[in-house]
C-alpha positions in Angstrom: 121.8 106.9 109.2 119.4 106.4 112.5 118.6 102.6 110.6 122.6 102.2 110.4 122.8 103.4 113.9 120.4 100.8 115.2 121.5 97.9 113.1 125.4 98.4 114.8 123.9 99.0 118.2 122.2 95.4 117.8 125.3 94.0 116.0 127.5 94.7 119.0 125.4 93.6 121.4 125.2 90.5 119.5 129.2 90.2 118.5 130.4 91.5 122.1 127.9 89.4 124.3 127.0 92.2 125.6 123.6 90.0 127.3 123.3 93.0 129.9 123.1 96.1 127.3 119.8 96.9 125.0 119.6 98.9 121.8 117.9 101.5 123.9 121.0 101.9 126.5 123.5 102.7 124.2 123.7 106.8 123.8 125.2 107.0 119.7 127.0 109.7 120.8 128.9 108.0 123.7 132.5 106.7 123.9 132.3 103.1 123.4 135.9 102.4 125.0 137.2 103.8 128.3 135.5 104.8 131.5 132.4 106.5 130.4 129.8 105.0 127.7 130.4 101.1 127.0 133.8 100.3 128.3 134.8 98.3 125.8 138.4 97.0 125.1 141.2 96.0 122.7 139.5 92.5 122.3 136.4 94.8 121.8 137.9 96.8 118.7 139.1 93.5 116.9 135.5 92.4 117.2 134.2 95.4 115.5 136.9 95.5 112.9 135.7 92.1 112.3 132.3 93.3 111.9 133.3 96.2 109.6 134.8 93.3 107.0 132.4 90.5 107.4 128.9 92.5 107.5 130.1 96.0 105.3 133.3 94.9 103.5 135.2 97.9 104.8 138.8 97.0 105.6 140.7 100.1 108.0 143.5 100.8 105.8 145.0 103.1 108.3 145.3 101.7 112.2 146.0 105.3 113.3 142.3 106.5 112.2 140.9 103.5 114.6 140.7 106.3 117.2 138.4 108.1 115.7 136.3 106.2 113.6 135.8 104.0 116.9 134.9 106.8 119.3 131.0 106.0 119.4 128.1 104.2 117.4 127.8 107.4 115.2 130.9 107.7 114.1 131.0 104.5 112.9 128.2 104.4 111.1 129.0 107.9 109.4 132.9 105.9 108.3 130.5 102.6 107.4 128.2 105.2 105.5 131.5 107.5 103.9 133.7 104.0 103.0 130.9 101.4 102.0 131.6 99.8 98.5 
């Protein structure tokens, strides 16, 4: 899970140009949207459902669950780890 953890950390630094941001800054429990953690946005989420399909084939069947599988790194790895094929 920590390797998972690490690998997404770097993916969305990468993905989201996120040039200011290293592994090491990003907390895996943190929100990554909203005030507090990484701030991301809308445009944000559509990258990482992106990354979801292209790097671990997982496809959200249900929008309404974006909440919580996008609340921090950890959670989405634990949905990457649950859904993988």
């Amino acid at each position: 899970m920590e390797e998972l953890i690490e690998k997404l950390k770097n993916e969305l630094i990468e993905e989201l140009n996120l040039e200011e941001i290293t592994p090491a800054d990003i907390d895996a429990e943190a929100p990554l949207f909203g005030e507090e953690g990484l701030g991301l946005d809308s445009i944000d989420a559509l990258e990482i459902i992106l990354i979801l399909e292209r790097n671990y084939g997982i496809k959200i069947a249900n929008p309404g669950e974006g909440k919580e599988i996008f609340y921090s790194i950890r959670t989405l790895a634990e949905y990457i780890t649950t859904n993988q094929k």
